[in-house]
DRENMIZA-151318 format. One record per residue: residue in one letter; x, y, z of N, C-alpha, C, O, CB in turn. Coordinates in pm, whole numbers, plus 50000, padded with zeros to 5 digits. Last residue first. Glycine has a CB too. Example, Ala and Ser with C-alpha at 12.3 -4.5 7.8 and 13.67 -1.06 7.14 Angstrom:
<nodes>
S512854977550708513674989450714512905000350787513415011450804514084994050572 A513194943150780512304955050780513204967050780514244966850846511314955350905 
</nodes>
This chain:
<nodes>
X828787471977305829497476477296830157489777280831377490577269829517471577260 X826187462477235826147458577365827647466977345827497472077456825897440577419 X826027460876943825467471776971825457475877154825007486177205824077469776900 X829427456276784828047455176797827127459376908827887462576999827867444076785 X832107454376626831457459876711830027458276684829537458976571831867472076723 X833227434376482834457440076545833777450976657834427455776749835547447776421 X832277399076599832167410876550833217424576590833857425476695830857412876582 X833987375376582833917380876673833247394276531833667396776418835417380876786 X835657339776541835037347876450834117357676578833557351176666834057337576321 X838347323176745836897324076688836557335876627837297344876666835907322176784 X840987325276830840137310776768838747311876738838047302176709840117298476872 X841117351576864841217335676990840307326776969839357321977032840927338177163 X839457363576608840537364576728840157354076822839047349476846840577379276809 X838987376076289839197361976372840017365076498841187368776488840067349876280 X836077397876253837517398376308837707383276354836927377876433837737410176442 X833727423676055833907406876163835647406976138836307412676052832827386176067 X833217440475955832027435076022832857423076113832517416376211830727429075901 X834997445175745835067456375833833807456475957833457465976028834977469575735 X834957423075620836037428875658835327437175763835217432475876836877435775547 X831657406275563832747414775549833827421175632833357425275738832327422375508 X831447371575576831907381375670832727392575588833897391475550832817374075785 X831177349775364830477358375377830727368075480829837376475464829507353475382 X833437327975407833177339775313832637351575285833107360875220832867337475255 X831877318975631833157324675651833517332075533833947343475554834157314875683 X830217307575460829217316875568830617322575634830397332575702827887306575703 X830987286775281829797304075273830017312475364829997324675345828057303275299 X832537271575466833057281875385832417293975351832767305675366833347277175282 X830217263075636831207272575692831627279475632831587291475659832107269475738 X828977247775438827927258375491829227268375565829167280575549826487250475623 X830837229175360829997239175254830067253775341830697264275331828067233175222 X830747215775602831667218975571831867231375496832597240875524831997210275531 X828227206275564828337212975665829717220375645829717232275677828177204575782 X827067206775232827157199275344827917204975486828287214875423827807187675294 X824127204675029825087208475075825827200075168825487188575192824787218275115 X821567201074923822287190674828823917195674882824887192474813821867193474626 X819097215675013820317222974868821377214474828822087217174731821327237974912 X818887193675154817797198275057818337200574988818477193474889816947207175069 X820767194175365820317180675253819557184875131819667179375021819217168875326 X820027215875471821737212575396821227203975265821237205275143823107200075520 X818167210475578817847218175511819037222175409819007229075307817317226975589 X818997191275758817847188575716818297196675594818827190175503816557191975805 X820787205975953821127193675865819967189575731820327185275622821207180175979 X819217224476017820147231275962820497218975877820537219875754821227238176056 X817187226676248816937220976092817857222876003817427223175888815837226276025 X818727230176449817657220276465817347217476277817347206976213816117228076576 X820997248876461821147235676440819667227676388819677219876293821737230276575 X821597279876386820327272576384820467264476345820317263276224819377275676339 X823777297576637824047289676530822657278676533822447270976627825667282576550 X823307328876780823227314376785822647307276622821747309676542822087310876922 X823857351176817824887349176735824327331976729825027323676672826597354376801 X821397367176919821797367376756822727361776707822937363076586822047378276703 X821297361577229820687353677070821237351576942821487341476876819657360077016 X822547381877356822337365177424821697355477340821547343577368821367364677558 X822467404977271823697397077275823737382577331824667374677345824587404477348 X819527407177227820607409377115822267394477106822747385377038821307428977172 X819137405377516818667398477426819007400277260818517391977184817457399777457 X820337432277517820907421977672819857407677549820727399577517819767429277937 X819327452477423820337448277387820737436177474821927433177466821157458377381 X816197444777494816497447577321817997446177362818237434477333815917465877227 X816597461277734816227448777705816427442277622816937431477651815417447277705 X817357493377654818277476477742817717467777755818477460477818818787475277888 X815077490677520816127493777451817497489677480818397485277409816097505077447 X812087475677633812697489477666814427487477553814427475477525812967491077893 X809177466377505810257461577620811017475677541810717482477443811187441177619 X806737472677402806657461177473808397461077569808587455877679806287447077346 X806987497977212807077496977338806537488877445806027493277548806877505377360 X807507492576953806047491477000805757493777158804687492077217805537476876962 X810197496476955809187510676941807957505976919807167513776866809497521576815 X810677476477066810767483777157810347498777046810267510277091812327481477242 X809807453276851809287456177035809757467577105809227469277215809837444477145 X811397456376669809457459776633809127460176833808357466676904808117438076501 X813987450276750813497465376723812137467876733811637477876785813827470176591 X813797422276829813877433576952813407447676903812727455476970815507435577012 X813637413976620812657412376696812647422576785811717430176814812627400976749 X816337417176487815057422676402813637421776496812627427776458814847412076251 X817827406376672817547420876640816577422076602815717427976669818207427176563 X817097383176697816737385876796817097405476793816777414076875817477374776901 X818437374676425816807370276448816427383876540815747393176496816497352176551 X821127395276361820847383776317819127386276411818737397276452822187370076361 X822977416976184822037415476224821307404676224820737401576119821657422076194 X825487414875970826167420276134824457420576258824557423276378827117444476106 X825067410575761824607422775810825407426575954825737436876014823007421375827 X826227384075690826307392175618825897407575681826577416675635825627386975517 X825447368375935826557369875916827197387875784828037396775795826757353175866 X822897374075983823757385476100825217379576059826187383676123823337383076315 X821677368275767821877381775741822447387075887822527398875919820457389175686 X822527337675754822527344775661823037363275698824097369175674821097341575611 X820077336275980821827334076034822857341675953823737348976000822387317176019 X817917338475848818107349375991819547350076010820177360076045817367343276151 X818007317475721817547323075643818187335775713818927343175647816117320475616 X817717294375872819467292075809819237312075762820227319275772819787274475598 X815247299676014816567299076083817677299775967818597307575992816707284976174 X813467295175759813707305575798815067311675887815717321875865812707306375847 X813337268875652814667278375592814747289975687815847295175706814437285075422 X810747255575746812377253875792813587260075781814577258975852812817245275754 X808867281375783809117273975692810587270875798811197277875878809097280775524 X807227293476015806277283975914807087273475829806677262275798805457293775799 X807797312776179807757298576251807187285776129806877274076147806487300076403 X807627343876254807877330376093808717323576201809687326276271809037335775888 X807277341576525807227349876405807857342576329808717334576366807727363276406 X806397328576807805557332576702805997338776576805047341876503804757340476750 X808797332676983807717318276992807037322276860807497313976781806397316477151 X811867350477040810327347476982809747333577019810357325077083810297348076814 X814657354177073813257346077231811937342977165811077335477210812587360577395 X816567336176848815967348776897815007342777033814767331277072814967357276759 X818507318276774818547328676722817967344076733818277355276690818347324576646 X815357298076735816747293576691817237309476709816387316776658816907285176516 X812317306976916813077302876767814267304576814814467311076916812827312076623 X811287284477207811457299977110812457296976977813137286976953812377314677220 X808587261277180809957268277207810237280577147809597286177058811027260377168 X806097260777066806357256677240807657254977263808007247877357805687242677298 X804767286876905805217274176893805817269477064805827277277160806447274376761 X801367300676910803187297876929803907285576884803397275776830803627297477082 X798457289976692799827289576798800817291876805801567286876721800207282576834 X795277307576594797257303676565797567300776699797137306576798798577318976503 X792677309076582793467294976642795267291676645796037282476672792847282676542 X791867334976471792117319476389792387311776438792517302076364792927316776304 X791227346376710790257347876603790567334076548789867324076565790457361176496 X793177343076919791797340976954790637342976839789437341676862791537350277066 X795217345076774795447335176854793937337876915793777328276989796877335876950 X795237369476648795387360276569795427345576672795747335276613796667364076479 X795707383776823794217386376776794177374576676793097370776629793867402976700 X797927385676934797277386377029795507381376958794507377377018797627401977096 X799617387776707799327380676728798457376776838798187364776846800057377876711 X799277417976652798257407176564798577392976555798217385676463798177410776413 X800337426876867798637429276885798537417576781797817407976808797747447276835 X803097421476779802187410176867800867419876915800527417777031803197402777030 X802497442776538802667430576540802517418676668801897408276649803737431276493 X800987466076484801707463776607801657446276581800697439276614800847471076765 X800087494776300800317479476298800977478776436801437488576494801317473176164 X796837512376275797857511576332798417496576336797677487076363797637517476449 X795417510075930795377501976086796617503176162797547495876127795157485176075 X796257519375743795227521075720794057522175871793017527675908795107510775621 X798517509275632798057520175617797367525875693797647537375725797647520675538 X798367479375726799227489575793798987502575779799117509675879800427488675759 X797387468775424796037473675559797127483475679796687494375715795117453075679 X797897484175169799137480575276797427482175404796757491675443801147497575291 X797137472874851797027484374934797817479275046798467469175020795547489074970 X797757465774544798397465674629798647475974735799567483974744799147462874580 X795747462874220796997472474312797067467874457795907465674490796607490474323 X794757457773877795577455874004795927467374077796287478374033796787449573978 X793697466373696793417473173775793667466873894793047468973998792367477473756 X793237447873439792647446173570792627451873670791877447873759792857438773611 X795127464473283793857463173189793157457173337792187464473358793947450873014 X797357469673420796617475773392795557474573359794757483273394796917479673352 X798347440873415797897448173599797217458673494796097454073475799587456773760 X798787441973152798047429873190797457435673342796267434673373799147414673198 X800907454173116799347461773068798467448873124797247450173122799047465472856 X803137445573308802307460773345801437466273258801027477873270803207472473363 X802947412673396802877421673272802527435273290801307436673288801947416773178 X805177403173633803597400373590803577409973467804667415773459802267404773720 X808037383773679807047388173709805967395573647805927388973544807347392173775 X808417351073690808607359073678807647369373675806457366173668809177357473616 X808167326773874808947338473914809097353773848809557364073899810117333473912 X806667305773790806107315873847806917325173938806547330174044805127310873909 X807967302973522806787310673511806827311673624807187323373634805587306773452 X810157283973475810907296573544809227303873549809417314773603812497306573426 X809267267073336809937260373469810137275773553810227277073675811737249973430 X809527273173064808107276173154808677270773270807607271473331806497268173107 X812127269472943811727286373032810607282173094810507287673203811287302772929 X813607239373159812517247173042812537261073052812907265973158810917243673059 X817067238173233815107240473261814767244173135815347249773041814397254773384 X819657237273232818787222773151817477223873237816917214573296819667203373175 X821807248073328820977238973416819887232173384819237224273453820587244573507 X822757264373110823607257173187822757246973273823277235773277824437266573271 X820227275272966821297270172926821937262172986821917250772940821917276872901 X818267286773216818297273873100819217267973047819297255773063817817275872994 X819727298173353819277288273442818537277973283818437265773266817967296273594 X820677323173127821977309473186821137295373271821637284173266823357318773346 X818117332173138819167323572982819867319473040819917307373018820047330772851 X818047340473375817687330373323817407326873229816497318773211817187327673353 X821427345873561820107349273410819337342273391819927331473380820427349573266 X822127344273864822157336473719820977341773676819867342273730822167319173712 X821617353474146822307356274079823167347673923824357346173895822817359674173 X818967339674212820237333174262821567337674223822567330774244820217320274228 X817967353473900817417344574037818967337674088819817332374016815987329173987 X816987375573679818197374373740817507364573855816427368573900818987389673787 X815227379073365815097376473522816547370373554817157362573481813737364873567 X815967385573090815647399473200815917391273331816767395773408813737407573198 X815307367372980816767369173009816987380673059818107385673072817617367972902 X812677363972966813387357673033814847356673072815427349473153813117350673000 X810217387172961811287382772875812407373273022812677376973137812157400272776 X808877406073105808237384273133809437379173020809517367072997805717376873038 X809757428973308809607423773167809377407273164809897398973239810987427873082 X807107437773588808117436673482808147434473355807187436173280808727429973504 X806057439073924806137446273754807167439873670808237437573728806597463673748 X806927438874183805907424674107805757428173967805327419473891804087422574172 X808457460074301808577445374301807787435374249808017423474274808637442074403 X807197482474118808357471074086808487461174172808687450474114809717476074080 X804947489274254804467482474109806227474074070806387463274012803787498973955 X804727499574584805357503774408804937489474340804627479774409807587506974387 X801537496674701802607488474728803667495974565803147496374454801977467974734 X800187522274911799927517274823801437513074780802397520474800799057525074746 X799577541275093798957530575084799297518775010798857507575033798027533775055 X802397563475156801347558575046800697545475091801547537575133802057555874899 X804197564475343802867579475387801977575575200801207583175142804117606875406 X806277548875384804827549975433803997558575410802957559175476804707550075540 X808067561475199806877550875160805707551175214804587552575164807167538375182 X809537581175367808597584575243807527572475174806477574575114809637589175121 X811617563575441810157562875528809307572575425808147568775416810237570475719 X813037536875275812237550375277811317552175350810277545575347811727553775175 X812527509375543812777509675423812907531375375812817538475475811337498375350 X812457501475798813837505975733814207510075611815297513275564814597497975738 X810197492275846811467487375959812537493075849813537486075831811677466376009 X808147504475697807907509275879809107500875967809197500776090805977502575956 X808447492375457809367503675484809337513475634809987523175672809077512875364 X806617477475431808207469775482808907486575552809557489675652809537460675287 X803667477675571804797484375470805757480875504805937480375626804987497975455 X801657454275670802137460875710803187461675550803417453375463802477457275857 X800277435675421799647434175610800267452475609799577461675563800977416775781 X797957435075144799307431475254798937437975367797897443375405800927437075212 X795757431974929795447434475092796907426975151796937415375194793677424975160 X794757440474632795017432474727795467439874821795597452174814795777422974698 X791937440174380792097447074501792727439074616792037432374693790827451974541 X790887426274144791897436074106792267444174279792917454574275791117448173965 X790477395774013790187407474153791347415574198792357412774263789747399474301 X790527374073844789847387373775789497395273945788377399373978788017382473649 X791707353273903790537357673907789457368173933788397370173992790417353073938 X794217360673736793517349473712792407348073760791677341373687794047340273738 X795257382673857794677383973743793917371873667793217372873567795637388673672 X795737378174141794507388274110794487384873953793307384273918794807407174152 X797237353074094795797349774111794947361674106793747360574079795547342674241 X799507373074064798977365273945797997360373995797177363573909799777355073881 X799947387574232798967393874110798477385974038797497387173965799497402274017 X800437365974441799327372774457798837385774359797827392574379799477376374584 X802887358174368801557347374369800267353774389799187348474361801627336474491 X805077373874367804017371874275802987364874252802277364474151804337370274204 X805967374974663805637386474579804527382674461803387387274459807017391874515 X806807345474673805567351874753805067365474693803857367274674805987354774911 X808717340274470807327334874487806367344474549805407350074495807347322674571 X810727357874599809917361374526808557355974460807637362674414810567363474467 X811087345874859810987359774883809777361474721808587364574720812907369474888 X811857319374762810537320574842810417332774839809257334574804810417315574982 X814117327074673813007319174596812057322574642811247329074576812957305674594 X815887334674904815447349674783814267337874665813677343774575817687359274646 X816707322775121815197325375118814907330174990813727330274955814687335375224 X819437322775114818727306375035817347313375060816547306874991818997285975138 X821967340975033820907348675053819407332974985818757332474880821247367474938 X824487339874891824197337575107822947342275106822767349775202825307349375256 X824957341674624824457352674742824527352074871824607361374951823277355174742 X825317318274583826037328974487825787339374562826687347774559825527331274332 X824157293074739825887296074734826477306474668827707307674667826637285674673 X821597307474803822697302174876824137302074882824987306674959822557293374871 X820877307874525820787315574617821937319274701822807327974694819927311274679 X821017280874422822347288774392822167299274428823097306574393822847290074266 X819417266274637820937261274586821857272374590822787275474665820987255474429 X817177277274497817237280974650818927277974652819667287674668816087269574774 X817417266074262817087282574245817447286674399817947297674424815187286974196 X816577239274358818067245974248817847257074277818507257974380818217244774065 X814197240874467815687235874510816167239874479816667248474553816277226874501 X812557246574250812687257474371813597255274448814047264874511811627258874457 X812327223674060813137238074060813097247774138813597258474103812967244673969 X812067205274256813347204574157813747218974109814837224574110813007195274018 X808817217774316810047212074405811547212274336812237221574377809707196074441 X806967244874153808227227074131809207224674217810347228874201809337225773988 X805657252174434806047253674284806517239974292806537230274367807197266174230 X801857253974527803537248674556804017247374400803417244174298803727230274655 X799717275074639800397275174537801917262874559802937266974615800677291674517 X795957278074749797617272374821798527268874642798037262074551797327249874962 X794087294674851794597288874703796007289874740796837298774755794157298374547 X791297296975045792617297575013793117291474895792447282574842793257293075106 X788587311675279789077301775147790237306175093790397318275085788077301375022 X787737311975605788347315575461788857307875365789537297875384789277322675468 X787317300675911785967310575781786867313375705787097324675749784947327575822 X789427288476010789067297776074787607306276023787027315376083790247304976075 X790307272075857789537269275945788627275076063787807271476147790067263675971 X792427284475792791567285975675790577278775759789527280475696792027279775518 X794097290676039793677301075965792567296475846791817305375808794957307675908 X794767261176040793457265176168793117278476098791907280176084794047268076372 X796587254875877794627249875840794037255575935792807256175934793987231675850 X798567273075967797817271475807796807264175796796027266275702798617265575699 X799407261176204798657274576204797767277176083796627281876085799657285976211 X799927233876109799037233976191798487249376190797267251076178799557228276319 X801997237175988801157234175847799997231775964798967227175915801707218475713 X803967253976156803357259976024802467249475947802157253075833804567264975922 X804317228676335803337247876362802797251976262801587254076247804267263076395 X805887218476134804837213176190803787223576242802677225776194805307204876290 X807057236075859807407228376009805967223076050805007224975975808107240376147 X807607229875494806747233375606807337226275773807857215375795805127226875556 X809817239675331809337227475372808777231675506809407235875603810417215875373 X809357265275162810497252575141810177242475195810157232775119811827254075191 X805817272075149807067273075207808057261675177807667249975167806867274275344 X803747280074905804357268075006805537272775055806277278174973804667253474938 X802057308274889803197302574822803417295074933803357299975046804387311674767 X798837313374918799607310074965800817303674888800557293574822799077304975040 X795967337874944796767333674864798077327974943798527335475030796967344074770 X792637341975046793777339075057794667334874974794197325774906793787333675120 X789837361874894790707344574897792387350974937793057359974886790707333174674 X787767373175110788787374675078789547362975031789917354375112789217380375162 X784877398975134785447382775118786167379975025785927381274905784537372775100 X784547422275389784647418375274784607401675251784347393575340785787424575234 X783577430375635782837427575578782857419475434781957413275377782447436775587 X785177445475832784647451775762784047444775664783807452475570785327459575731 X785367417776015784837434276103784357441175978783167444275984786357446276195 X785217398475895785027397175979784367408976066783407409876143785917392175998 X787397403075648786347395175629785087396475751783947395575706786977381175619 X789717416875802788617418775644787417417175624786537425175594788817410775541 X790427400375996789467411376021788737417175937787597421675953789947420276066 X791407375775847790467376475918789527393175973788317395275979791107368676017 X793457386275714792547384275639790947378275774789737378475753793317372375511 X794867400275915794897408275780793307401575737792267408175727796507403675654 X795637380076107795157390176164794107397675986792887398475972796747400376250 X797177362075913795787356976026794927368076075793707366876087796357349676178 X799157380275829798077373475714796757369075839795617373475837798957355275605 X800327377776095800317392176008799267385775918798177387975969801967398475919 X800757353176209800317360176270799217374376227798177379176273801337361376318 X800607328275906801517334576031800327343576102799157342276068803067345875971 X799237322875650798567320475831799437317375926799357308376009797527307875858 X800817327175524800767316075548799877313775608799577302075629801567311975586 X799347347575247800157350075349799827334875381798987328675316799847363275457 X797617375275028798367368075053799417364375191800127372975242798747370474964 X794957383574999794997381675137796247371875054795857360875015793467375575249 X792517400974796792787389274798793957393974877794277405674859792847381174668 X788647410174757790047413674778791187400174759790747389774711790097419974932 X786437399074686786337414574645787977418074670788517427374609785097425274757 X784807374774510786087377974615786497391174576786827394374462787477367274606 X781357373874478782547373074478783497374074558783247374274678782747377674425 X778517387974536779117376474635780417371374617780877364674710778327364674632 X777987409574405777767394474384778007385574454777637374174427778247390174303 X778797426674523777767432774509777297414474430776127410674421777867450374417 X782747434574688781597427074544780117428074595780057430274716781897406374504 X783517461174743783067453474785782337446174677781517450874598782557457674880 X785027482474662785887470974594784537460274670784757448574636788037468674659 X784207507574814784277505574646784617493274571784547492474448785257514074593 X784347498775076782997500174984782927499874790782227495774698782427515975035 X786737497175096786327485075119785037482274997784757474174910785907484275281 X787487524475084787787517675022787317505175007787447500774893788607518575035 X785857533575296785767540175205786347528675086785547524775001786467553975233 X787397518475490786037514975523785427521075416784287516475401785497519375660 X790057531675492789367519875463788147514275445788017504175376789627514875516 X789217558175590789487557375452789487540875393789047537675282790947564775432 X788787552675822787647557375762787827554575638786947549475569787347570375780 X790847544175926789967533475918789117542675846788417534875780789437525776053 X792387573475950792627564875852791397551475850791047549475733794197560175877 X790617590376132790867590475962791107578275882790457573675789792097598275927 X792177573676330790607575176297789947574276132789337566476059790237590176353 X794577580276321794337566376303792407563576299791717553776271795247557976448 X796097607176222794937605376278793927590576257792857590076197794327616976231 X800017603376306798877603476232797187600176310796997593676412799277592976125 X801677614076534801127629076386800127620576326799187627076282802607635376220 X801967598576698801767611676756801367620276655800837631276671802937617076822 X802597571976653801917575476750801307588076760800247589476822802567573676837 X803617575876368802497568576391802157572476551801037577576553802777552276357 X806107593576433804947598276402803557587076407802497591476452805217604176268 X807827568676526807277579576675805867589776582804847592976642809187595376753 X807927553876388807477549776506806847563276601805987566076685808727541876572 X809517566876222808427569276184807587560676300806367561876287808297565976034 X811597566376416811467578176363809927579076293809237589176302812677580176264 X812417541876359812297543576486811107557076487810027557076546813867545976556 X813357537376075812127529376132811957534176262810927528776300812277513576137 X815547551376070813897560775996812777550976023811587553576007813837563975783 X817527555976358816837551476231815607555776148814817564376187816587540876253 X819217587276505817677575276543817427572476374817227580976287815687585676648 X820947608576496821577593676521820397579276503820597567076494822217594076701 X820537632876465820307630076606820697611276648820727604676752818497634976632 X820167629876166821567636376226821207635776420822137640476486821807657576148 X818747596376108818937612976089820097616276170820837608376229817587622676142 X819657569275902819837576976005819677591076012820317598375937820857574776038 X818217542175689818497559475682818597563275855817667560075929816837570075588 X819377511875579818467515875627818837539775674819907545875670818317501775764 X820377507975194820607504775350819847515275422819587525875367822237505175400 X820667493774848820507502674982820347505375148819887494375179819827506074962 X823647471474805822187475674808821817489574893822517494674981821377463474873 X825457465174506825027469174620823587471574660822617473174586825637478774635 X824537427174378825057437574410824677447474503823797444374585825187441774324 X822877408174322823767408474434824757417474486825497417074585824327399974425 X821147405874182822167403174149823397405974230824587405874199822167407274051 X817767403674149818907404374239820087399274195820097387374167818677398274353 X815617408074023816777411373961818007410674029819067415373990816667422673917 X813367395074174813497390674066814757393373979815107385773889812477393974017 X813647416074390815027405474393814557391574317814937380374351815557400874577 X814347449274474813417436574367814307426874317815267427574241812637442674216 X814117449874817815137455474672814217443474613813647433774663817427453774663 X814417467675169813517458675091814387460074912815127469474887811527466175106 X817597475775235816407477275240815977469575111816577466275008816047491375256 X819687463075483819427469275386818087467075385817407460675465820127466575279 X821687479475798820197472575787820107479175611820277490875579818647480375937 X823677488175874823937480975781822847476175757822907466475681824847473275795 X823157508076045823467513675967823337504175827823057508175714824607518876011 X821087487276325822747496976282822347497976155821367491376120824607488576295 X819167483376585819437486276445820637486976413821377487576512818927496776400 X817737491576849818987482076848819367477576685819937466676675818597467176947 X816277520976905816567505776889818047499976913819047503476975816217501976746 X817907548676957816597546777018816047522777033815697515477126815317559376869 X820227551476809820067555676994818697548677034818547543577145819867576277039 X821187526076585820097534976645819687537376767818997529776835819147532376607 X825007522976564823437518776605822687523876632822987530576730823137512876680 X827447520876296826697528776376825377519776418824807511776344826367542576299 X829807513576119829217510776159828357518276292829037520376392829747502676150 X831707521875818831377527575945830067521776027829057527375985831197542175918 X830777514475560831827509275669831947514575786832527507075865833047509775631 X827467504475468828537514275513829447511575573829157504575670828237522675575 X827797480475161827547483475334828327499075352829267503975290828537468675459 X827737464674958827647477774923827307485075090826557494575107826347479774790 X828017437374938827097447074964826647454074960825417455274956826957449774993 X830527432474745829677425374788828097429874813827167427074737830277421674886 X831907451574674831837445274552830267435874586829327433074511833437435574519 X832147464574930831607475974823830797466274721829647468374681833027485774733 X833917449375060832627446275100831787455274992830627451474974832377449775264 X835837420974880835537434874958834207438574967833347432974899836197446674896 X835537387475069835707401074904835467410374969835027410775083834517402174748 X838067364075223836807372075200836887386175068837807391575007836477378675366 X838697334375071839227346975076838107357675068837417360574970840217348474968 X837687306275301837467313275131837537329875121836607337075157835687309175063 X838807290075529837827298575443838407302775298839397301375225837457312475525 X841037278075621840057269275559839277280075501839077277275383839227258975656 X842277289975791843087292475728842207284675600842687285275487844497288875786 X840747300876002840327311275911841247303475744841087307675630841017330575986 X838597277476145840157284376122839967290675980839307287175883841627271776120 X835597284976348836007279676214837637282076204837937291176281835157287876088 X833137280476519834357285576523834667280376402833987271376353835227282576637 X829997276876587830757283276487831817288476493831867300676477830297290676444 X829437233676540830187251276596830197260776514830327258776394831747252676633 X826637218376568827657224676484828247236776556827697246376610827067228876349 
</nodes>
């Protein structure tokens, strides 16, 4: 598939305020390869597509993910902190032999590392929790038994196919945004098994907010309560941007069709004493360390090409959506795969910032054929579809038609 398109076939782009809510001024982090338009993590049981927040620049120009890169090296006492885990561990450690924590994740790299060292160095025992991916790749349903093959027990969740389609569908075509099902599955699969078996102590990998989110986050352990909190009233939940009084009404579901999206009861986490610690807290994170450790503890593999879109071999490699998923946000963001990779590497300081841009501009714009037909079929789309979206989706002040093709108006090699 190309991505040239004639503009005279698209679909009249919207303004970008109505859309995004982006800065128009576009800027890149002196230190990464970021810009301005990076948004941030948002509870997208309510997503409605409106504006969002976006990543923070200080007045020297460097992102707040770069920025807190540099205090993890240099202000916090990473000693301290395992202590305080190892403090915590003790209080939640079952004394029965139970599951003292619980480990949501595919057995990607980040969950392989997370729930294996738990279990392994400090002692605990951890059920894994897993939302199915849209449709598993082959890597991914090979890394996923070698992680539980690894010593751990798991509780693999797949929703209703029919209705995780539809919901992915109108993702897609009302947002440009076909992962936001899976985004929120995954959020809630893991209070709701803390409250179903009664284990009130979970274990994410790393804080979103160490790539952009408030860097005021990091400096808590501990996950906010809205992305998995709410009202269980059903015309509260927004999915794909539709109510869900409208995903009943108009699309003929049950409300229980909609249970495991929505999200969890805040006296129900109370009365169990849910919460949501960040091991990142706790453990300097460095993501290929945890694949370095995840490839000799659990058996994960690369995969034996690099992803669609970026040089990786290893980072969500699990579900087929992920490529359409990456393409999505460098049309809409102006940031596609081989950014978001390049940044965690160069303030992990695996590669340098001209490296990061010379692999920027030689990735991010590549169009993810290999499962793209496949995954059309799924949402019941068709290629034609996929242009209009995705030519719709270019805000104005992000993208330019010139000599027959679609061009950013600036990006970070520039």
């Amino acid at each position: 598939m190309s991505c040239k398109k004639n503009t005279d076939s698209t679909v009249e782009l919207q303004e970008l305020d109505v859309k995004y809510g982006l800065n128009p001024e576009v800027k890149f982090c002196k230190k990464c390869v970021i810009s301005n338009q990076r948004p941030s993590s948002t509870v997208e049981f309510m997503n409605d597509g409106k504006k969002k927040e976006t990543i923070a620049f200080d007045d020297d120009g460097v992102c707040a993910a770069c920025r807190y890169a540099d205090i993890k090296d240099h202000e916090i006492n990473w000693k301290e902190r395992e202590e305080q885990l190892v403090k915590l561990c003790d209080e939640y450690r079952s004394k029965k032999g139970n599951y003292d924590c619980i480990v949501p994740g595919s057995g990607g790299k980040d969950s392989a590392f997370t729930a294996h060292i738990l279990k392994y160095k400090y002692k605990m025992n951890p059920l894994t929790v897993t939302w199915a991916p849209h449709r598993y790749t082959a890597i991914g349903w090979e890394n996923f038994q070698n992680w539980i093959h690894s010593g751990l027990d798991n509780y693999l969740f797949t929703p209703n196919g029919k209705v995780h389609r539809l919901l992915t569908k109108l993702a897609y075509e009302n947002l440009l945004h076909p992962f936001q099902p899976f985004i929120v599955g995954q959020r809630m699969i893991a209070p709701k098994t803390s409250l179903l078996y009664k284990v009130p102590l979970i274990f994410y990998g790393e804080n979103q907010a160490e790539y952009g989110n408030n860097i005021e986050d990091n400096f808590s352990p501990i996950m906010k309560s809205k992305f998995f909190e709410g009202d269980s009233d059903i015309s509260k939940l927004i999915l794909g941007g539709v109510s869900g009084k409208n995903l009943v009404s108009d699309y003929k579901l049950e409300e229980n069709d909609l249970l495991p999206y929505l999200p969890v009861d805040k006296k129900e986490v109370e009365a169990n004493g849910t919460v949501f610690h960040y091991l990142g807290y706790y453990l300097k994170w460095d993501p290929q360390e945890c694949y370095y450790y995840a490839v000799e503890n659990t058996g994960f593999k690369a995969n034996d090409e690099r992803t669609e879109g970026s040089y990786s071999k290893y980072s969500s490699i699990d579900d087929k959506i992920d490529p359409l998923h990456y393409y999505t946000t460098y049309i809409k963001f102006g940031l596609g795969r081989a950014t978001y990779d390049a940044c965690q590497e160069i303030r992990n300081k695996k590669i340098t910032r001209e490296e990061g841009v010379a692999l920027v501009k030689r990735f991010d714009a590549e169009v993810p054929n290999k499962f793209l037909s496949e995954m059309l079929e799924y949402i019941g789309s068709s290629e034609e579809k996929f242009w209009e979206l995705i030519n719709a989706g270019r805000s104005e002040h992000l993208w330019k038609f010139e000599d027959s093709e679609w061009r950013l108006r600036r990006a970070v090699w520039m």
